[in-house]
N, CA, C and O atoms as a DFTB+ gen file, in Angstrom:
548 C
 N C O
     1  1     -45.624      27.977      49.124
     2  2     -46.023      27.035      48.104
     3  2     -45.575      27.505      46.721
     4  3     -45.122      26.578      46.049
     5  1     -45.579      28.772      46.076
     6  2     -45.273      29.486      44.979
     7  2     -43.824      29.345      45.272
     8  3     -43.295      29.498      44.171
     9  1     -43.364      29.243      45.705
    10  2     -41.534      29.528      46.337
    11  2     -41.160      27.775      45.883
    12  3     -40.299      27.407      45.084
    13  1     -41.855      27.142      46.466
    14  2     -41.542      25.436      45.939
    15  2     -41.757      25.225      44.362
    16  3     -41.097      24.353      43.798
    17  1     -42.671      26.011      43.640
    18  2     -43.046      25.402      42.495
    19  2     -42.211      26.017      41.685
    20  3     -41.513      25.467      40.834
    21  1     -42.270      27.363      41.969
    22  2     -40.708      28.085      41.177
    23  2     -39.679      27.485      41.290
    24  3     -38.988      27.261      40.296
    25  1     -39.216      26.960      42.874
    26  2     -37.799      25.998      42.828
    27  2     -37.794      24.356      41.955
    28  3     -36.851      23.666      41.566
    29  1     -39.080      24.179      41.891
    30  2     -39.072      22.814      41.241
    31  2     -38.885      23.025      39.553
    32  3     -38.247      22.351      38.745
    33  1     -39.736      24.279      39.368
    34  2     -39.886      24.513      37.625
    35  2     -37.692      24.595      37.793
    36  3     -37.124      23.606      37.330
    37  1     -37.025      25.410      38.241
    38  2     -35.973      26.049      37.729
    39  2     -34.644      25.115      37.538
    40  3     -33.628      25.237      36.855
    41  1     -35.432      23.473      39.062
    42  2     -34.398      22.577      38.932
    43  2     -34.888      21.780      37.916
    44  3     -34.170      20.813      37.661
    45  1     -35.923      21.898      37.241
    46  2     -36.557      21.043      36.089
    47  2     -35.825      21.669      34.739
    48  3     -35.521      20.896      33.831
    49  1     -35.631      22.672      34.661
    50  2     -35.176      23.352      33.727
    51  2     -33.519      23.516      33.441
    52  3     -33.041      23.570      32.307
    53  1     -32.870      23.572      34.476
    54  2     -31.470      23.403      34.902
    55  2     -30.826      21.957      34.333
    56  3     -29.882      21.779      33.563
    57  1     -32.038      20.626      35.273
    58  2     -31.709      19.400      34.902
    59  2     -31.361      19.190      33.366
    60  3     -30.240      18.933      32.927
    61  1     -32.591      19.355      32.591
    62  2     -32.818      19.584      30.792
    63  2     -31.816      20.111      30.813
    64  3     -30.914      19.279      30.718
    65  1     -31.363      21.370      30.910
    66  2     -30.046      21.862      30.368
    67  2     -28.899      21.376      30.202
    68  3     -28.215      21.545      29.192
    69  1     -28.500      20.544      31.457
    70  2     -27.730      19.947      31.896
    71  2     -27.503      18.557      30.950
    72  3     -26.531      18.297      30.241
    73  1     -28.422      17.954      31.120
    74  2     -28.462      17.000      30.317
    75  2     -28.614      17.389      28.710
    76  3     -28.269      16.442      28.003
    77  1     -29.009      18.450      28.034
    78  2     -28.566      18.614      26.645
    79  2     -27.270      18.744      26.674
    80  3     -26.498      18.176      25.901
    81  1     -26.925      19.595      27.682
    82  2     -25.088      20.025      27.407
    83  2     -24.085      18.702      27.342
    84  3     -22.904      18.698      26.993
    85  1     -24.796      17.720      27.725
    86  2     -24.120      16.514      28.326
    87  2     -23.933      15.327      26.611
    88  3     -23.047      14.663      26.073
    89  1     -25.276      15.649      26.383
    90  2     -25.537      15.270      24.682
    91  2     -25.233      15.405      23.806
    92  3     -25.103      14.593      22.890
    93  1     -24.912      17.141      23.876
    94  2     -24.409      17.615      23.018
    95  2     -22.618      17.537      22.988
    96  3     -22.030      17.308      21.931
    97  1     -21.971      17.732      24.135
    98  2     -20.519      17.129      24.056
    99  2     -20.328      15.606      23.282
   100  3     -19.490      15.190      22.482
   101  1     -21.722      14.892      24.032
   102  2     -21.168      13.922      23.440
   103  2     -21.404      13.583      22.305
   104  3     -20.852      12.550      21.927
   105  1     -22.075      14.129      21.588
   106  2     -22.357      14.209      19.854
   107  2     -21.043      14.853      19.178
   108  3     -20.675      14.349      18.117
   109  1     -20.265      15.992      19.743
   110  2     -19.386      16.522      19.317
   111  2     -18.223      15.417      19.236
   112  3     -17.319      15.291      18.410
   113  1     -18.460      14.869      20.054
   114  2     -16.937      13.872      20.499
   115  2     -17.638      12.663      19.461
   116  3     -16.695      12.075      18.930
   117  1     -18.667      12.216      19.094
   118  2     -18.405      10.793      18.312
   119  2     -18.343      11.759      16.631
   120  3     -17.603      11.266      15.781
   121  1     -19.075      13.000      16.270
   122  2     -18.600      13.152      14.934
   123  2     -17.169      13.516      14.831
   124  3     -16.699      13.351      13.705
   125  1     -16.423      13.939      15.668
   126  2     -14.896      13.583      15.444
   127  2     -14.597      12.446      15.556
   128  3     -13.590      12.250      14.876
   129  1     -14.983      11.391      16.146
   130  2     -14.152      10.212      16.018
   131  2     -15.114       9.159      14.705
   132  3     -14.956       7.963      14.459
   133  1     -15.875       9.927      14.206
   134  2     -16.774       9.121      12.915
   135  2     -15.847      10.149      11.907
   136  3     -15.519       9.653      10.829
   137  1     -15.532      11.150      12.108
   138  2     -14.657      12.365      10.706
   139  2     -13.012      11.474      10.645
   140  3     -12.304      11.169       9.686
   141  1     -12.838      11.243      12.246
   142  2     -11.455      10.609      11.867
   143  2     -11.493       8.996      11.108
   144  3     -10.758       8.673      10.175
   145  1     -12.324       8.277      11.629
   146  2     -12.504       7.407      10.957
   147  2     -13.237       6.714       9.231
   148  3     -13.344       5.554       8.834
   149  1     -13.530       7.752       8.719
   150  2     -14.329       8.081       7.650
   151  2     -12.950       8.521       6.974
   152  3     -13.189       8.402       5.772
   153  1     -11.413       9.041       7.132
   154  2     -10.691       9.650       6.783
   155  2      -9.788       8.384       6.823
   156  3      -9.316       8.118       5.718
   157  1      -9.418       7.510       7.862
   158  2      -8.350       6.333       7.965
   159  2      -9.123       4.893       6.900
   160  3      -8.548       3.838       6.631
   161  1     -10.592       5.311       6.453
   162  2     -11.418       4.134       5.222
   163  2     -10.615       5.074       4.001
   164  3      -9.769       4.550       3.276
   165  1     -10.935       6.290       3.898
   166  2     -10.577       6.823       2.666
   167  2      -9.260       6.463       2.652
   168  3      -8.960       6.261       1.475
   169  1      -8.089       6.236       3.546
   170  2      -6.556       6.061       3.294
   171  2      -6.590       4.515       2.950
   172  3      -5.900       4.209       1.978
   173  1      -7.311       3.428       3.614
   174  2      -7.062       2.441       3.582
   175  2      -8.042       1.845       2.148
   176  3      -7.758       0.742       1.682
   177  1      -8.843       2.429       1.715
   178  2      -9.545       2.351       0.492
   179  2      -8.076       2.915      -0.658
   180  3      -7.650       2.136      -1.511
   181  1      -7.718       3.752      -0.552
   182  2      -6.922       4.292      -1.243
   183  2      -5.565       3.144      -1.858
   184  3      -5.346       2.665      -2.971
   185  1      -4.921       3.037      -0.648
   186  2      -3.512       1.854      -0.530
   187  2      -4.453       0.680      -0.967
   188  3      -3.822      -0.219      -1.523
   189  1      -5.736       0.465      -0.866
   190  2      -5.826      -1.122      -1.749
   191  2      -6.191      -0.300      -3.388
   192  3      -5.200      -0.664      -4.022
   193  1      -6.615       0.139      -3.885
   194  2      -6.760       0.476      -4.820
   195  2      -5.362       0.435      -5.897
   196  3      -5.244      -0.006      -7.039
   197  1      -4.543       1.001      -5.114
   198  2      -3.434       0.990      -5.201
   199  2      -2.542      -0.084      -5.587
   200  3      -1.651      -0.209      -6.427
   201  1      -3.108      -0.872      -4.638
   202  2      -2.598      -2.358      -4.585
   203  2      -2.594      -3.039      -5.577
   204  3      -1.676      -3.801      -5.880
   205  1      -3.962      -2.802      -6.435
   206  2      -4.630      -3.610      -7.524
   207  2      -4.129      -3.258      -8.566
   208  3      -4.015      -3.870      -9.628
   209  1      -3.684      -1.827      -8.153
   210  2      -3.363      -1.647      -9.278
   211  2      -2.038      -1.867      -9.714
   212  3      -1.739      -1.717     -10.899
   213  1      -0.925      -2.333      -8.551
   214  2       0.371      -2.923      -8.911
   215  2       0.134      -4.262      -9.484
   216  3       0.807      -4.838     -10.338
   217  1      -0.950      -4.671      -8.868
   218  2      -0.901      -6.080      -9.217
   219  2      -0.771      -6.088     -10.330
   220  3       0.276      -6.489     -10.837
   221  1      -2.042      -5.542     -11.215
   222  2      -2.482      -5.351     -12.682
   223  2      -0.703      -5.515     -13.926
   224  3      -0.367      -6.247     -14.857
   225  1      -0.066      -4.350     -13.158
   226  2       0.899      -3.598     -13.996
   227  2       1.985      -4.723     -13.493
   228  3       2.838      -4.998     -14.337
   229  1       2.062      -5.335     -12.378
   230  2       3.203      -6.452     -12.354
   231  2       2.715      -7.886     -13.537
   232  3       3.563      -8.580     -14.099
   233  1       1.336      -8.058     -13.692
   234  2       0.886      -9.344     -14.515
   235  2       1.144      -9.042     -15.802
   236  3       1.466      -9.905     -16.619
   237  1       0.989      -7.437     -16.163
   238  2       1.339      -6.992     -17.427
   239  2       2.607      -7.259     -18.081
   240  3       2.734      -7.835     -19.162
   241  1       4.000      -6.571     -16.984
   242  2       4.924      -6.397     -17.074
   243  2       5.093      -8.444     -16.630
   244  3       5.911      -8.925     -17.414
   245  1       4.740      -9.124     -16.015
   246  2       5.180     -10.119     -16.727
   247  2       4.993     -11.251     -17.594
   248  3       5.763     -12.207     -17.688
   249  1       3.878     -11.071     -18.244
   250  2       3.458     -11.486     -19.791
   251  2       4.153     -10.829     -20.521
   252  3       4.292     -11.340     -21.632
   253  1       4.686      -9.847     -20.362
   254  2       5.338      -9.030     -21.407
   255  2       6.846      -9.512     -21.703
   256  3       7.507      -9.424     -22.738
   257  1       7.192     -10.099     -20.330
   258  2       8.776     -10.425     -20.595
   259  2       8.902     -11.461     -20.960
   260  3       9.846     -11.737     -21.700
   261  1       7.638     -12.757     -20.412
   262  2       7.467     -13.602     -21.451
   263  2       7.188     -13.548     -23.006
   264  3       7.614     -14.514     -23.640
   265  1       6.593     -12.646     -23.645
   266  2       6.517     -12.571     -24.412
   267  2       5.209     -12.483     -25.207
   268  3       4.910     -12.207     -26.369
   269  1       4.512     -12.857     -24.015
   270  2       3.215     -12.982     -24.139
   271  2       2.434     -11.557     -24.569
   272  3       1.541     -11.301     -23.761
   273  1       2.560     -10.537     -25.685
   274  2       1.980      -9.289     -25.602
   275  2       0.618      -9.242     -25.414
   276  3      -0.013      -8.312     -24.912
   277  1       0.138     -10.410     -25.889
   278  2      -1.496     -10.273     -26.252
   279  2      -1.708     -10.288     -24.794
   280  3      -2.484      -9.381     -24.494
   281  1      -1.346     -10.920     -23.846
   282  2      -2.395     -11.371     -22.449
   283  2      -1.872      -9.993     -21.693
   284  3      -2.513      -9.312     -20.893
   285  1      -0.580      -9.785     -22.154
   286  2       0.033      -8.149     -21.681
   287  2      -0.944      -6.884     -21.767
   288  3      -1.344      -6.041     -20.965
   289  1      -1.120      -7.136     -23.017
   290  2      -2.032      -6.000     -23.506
   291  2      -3.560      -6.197     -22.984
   292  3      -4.304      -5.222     -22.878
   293  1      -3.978      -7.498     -22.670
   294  2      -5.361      -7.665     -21.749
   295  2      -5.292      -6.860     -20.515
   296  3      -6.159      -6.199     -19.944
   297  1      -3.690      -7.135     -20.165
   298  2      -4.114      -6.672     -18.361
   299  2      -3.415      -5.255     -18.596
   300  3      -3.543      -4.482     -17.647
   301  1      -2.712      -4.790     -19.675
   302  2      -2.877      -3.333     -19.989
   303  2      -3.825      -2.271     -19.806
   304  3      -3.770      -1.182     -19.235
   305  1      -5.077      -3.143     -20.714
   306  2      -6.375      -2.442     -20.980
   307  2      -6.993      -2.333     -19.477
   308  3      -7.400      -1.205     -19.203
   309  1      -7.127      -3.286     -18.493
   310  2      -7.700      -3.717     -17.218
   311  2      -6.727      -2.386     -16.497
   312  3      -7.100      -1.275     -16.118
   313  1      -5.576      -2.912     -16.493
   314  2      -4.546      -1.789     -15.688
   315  2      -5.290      -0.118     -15.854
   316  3      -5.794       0.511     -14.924
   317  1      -5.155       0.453     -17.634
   318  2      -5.457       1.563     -17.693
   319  2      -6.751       2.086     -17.253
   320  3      -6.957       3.124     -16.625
   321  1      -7.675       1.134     -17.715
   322  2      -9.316       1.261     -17.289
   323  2      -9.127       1.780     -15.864
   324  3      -9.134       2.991     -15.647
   325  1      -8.942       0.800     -14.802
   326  2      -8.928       0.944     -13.243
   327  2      -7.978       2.543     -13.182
   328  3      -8.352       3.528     -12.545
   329  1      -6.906       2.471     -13.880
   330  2      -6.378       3.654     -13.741
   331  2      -7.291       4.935     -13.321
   332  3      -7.340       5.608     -12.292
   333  1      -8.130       4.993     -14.802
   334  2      -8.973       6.182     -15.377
   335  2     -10.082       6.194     -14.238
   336  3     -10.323       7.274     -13.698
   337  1     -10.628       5.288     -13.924
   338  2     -11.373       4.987     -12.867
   339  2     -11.289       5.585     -11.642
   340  3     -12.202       6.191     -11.082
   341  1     -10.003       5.380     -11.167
   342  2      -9.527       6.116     -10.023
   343  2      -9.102       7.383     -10.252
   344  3      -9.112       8.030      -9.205
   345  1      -8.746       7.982     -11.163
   346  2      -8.629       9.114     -11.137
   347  2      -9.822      10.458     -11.218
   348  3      -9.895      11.678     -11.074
   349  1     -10.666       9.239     -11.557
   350  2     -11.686      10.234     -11.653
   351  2     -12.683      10.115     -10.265
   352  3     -13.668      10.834     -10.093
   353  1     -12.228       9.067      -9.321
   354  2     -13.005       8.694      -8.039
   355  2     -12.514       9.017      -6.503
   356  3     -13.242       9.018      -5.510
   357  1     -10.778       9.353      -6.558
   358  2      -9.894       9.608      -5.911
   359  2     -10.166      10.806      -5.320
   360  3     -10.688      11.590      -6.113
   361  1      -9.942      11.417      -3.767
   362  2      -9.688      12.409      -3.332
   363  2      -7.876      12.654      -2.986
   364  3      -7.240      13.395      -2.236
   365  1      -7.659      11.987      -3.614
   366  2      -5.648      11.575      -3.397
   367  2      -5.158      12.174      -4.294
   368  3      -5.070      11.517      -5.331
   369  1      -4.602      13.692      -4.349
   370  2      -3.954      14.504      -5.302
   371  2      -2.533      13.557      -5.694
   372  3      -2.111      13.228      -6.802
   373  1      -1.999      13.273      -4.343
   374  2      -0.824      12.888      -5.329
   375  2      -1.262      11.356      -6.363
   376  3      -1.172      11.064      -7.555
   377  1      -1.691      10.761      -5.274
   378  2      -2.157       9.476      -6.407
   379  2      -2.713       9.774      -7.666
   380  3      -2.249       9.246      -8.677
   381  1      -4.024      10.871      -7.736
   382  2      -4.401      11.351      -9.046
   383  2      -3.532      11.671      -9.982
   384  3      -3.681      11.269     -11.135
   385  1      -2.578      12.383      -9.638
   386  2      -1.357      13.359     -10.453
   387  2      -0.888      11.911     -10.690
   388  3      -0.922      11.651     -11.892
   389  1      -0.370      10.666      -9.763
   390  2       0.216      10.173     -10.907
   391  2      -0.226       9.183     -11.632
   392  3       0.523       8.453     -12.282
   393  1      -1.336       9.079     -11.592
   394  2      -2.310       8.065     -12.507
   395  2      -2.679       8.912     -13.549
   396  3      -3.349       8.352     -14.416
   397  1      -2.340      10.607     -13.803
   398  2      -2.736      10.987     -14.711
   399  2      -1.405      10.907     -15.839
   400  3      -1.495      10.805     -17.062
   401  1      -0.386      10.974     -15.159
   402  2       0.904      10.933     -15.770
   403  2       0.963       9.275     -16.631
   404  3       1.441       8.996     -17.731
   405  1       0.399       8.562     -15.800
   406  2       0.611       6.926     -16.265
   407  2      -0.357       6.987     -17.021
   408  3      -0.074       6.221     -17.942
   409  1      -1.514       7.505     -17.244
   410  2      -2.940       7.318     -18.262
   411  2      -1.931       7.991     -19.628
   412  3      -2.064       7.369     -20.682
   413  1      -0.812       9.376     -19.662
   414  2      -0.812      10.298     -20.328
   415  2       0.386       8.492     -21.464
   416  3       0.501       8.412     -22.687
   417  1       0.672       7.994     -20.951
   418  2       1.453       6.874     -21.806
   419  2       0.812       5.362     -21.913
   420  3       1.304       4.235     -21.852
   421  1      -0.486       5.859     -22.097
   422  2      -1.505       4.933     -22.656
   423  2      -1.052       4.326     -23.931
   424  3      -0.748       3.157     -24.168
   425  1      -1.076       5.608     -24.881
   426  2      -1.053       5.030     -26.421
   427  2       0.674       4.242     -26.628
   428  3       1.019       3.251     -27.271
   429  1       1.321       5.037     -25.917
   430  2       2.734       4.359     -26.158
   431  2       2.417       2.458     -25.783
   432  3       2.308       1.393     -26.389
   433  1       2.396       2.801     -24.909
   434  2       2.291       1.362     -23.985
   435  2       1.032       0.274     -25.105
   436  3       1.242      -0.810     -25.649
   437  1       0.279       0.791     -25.100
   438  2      -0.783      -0.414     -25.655
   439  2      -0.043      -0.588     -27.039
   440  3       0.247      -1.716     -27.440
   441  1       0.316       0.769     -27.899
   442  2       0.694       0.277     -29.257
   443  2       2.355      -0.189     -29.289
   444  3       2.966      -0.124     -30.356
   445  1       3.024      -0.656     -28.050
   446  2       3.989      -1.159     -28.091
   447  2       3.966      -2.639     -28.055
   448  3       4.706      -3.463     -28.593
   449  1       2.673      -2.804     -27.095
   450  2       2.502      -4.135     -26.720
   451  2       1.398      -4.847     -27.799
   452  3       0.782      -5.912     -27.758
   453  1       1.431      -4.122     -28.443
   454  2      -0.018      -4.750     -29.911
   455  2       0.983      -5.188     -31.041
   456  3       0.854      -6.079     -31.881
   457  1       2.004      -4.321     -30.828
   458  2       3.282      -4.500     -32.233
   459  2       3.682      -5.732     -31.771
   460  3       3.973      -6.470     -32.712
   461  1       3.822      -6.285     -30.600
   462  2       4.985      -7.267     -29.826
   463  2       5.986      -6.356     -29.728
   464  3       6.906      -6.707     -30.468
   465  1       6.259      -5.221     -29.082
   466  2       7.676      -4.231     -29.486
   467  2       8.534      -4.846     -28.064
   468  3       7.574      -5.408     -27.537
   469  1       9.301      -5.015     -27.439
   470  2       9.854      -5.159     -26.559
   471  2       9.938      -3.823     -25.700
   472  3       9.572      -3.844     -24.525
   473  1      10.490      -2.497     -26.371
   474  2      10.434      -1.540     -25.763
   475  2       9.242      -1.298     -24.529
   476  3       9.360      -0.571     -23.543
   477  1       8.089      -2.127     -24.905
   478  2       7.206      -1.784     -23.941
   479  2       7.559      -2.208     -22.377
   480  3       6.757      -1.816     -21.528
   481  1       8.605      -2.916     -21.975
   482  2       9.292      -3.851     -21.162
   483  2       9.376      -2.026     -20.577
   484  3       8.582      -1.686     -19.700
   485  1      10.303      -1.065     -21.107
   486  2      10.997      -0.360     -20.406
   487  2      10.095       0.625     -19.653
   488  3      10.327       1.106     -18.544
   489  1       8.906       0.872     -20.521
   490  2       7.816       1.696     -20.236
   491  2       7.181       0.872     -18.743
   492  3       7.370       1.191     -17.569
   493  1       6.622       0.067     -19.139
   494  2       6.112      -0.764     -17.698
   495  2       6.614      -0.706     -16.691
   496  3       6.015      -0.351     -15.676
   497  1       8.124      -1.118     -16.732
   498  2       9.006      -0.833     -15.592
   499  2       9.088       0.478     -14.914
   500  3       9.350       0.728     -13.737
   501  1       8.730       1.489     -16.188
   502  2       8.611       2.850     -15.332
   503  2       7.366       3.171     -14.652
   504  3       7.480       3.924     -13.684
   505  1       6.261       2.783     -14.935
   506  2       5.176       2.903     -14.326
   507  2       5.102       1.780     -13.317
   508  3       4.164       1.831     -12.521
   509  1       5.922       0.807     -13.236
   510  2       5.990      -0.300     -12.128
   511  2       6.558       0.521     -10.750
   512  3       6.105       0.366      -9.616
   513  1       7.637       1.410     -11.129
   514  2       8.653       2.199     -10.340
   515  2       7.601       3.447     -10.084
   516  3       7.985       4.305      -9.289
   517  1       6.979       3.528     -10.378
   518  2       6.404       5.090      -9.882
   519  2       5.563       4.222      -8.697
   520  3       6.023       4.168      -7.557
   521  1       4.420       3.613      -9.018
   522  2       3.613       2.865      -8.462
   523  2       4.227       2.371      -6.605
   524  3       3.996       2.559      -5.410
   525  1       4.858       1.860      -7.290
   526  2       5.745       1.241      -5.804
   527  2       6.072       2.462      -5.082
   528  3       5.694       2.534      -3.913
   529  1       6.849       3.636      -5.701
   530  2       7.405       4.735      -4.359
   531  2       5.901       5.572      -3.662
   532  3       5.661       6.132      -2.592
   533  1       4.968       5.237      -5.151
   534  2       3.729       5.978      -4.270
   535  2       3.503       5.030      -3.107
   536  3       3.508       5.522      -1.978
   537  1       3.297       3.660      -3.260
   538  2       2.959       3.014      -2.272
   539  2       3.716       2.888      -1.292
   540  3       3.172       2.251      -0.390
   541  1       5.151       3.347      -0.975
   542  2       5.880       3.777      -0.118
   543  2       5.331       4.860       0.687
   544  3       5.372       4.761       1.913
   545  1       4.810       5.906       0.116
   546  2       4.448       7.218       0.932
   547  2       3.000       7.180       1.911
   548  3       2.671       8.169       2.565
């Protein structure tokens, strides 16, 4: 009788084991596939951000060639804001690095497009061109 209750405690105890080990794999296996997926939001959060922000700098750059500086310089201010925004919200080194480079020709850009200067045409285009090869990568 002591021989049965010992065999019952040890398959009682075995079972539990068994079944944590079984729990515990499978906890291991969904926080990798919640780490990988928590990582493909941060990429796909990233490329729209991104997005918006071509948009911004294409509406700029074309009020600007119209001639339009003032509505240029609206979606300037919108453009740089979101810029600063993301750079300070981003885990995306390269994206950061180059939103810090495009923030660093703020003053050029707004006080080109406040003068009506045309030159600002050439500036835009360069931050139009950076924008796009990031969104290539």
């Amino acid at each position: 009788m002591r021989h049965k209750l010992v065999l019952w405690f040890v398959l009682l105890i075995a079972g539990f084991l068994v079944g944590l080990i079984l729990q515990y794999a499978r906890l291991q296996r969904l926080q990798k596939e919640l780490s990988a997926s928590t990582k493909q939001l941060g990429s796909c959060q990233s490329s729209e951000q991104l997005s918006q922000l071509r948009d911004k700098a294409t509406m700029m750059y074309l009020e600007a060639v119209q001639k339009n500086y003032g509505v240029a310089g609206e979606y300037a201010k919108e453009f740089l804001d979101q810029a600063q925004r993301i750079v300070s919200s981003t885990e995306d080194l390269a994206l950061r690095d180059l939103l810090r480079d495009t923030l660093a020709t703020r003053d050029q850009v707004t006080g080109d497009l406040a003068k009506g200067d045309a030159a600002a045409l050439s500036e835009i285009q360069a931050i139009l061109s950076k924008l796009e090869q990031a969104a290539k990568h």
